[in-house]
C-alpha positions in Angstrom: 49.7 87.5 108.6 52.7 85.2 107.9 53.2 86.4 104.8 53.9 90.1 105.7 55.9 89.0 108.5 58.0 86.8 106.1 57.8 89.4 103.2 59.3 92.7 106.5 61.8 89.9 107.7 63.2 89.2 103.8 63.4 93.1 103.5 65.0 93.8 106.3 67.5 91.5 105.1 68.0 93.2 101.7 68.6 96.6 103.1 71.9 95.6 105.2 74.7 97.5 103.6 76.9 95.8 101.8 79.7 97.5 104.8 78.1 96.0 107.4 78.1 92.4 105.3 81.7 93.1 104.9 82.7 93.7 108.3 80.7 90.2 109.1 83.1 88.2 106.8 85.8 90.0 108.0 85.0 89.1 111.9 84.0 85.8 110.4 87.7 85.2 108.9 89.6 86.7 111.5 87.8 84.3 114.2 88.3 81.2 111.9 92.3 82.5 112.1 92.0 82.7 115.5 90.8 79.6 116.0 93.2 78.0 113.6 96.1 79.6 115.5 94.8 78.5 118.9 94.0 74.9 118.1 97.9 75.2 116.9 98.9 76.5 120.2 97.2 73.9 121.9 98.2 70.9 120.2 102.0 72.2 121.5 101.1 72.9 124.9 100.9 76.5 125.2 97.8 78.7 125.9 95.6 80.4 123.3 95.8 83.8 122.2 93.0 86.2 123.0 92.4 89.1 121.1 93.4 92.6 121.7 91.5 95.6 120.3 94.8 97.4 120.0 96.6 94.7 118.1 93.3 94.2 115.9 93.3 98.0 114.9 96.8 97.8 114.3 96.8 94.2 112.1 93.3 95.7 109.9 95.2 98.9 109.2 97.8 97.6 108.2 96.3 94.8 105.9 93.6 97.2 104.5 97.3 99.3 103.5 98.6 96.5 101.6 95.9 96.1 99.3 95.4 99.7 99.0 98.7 99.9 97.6 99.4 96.5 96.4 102.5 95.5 98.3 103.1 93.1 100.8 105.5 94.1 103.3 105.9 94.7 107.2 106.7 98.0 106.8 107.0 100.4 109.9 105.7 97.8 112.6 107.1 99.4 115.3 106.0 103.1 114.6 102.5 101.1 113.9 102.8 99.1 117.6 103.0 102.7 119.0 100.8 104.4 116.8 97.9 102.0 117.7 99.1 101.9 121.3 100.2 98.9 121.7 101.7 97.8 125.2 103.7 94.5 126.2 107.7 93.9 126.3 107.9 91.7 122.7 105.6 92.2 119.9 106.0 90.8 116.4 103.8 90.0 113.0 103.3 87.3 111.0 101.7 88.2 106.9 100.4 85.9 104.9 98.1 85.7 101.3 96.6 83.4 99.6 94.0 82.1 97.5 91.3 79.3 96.9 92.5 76.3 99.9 95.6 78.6 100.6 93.7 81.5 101.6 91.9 79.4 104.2 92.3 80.3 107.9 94.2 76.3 108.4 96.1 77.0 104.7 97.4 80.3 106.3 98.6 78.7 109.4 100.2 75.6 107.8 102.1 77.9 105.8 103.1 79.4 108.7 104.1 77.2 110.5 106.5 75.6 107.3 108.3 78.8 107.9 110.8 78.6 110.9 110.5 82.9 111.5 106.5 82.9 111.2 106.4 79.3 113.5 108.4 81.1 115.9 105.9 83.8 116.1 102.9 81.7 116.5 104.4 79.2 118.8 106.4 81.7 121.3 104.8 81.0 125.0 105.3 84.9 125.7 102.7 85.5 123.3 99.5 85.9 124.9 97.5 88.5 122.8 96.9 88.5 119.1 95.2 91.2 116.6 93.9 89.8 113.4 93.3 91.6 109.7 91.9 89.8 106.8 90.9 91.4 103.9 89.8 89.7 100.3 90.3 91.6 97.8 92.1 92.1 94.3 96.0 91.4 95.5 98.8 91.6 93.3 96.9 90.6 90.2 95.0 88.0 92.3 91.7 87.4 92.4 89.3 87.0 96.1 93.2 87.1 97.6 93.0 86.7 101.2 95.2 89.4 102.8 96.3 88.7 106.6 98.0 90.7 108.8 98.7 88.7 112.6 99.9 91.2 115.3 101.0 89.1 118.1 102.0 91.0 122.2 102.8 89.8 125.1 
């Protein structure tokens, strides 16, 4: 009886699409960001970000667009804050790619935070909701590129 049960449990396993495995590593990134971000936060005093499923929308579209067409660029935030509905008084957006150590969730945010415009962004206290996008893929000739997209409200 074990053995069937083990043999059903092991192909249950191999039928998950490979969509559904992808959306896992994506949630599984996009927390380890958030995390990252929030340990950041806290280590200067100010409260953690929590996430907002209209920032999220907005940060995933707009880094699935990037590697669809290869560039990295803000492009049209505002016309996407409205487009994904966004509310709040200040919004902005922090992007960031990288590979091997410097496509890690704490690689990301120490690069961020080396840049005065993106620490800005990640340490302003008005901040109070965040949308995360991460997508590895192909990226500008590069190889398992980690592509993030940070929309930040408040």
């Amino acid at each position: 009886m074990l053995k069937v049960v083990i043999g059903a449990c092991l192909t249950v396993a191999l039928l998950v699409p490979a969509t559904a495995l992808a959306r896992t590593a994506r949630t599984s990134r996009a927390t380890a960001l958030l995390d990252a971000m929030n340990s950041v936060r806290r280590q200067h005093g100010l409260r953690p970000l929590r996430i907002d499923a209209h920032l999220e929308r907005a940060a995933r579209s707009h880094s699935d667009a990037m590697v669809a067409d290869d560039v990295f660029q803000h492009g049209a935030f505002g016309s996407r804050m409205l487009r994904f509905h966004v509310t709040g008084t200040v919004a902005g957006e922090n992007l960031a790619w990288g590979t091997g150590t410097r496509g890690t969730a704490m690689g990301i945010v120490r690069a961020w935070l080396a840049s005065p415009a993106h620490r800005a962004n990640l340490l302003r206290p008005s901040f109070d909701r965040v949308g995360v996008g991460s997508v590895v893929a192909t990226f500008l000739g590069n190889r398992n590129a980690n592509v993030v997209t940070a929309d930040f409200a408040g």
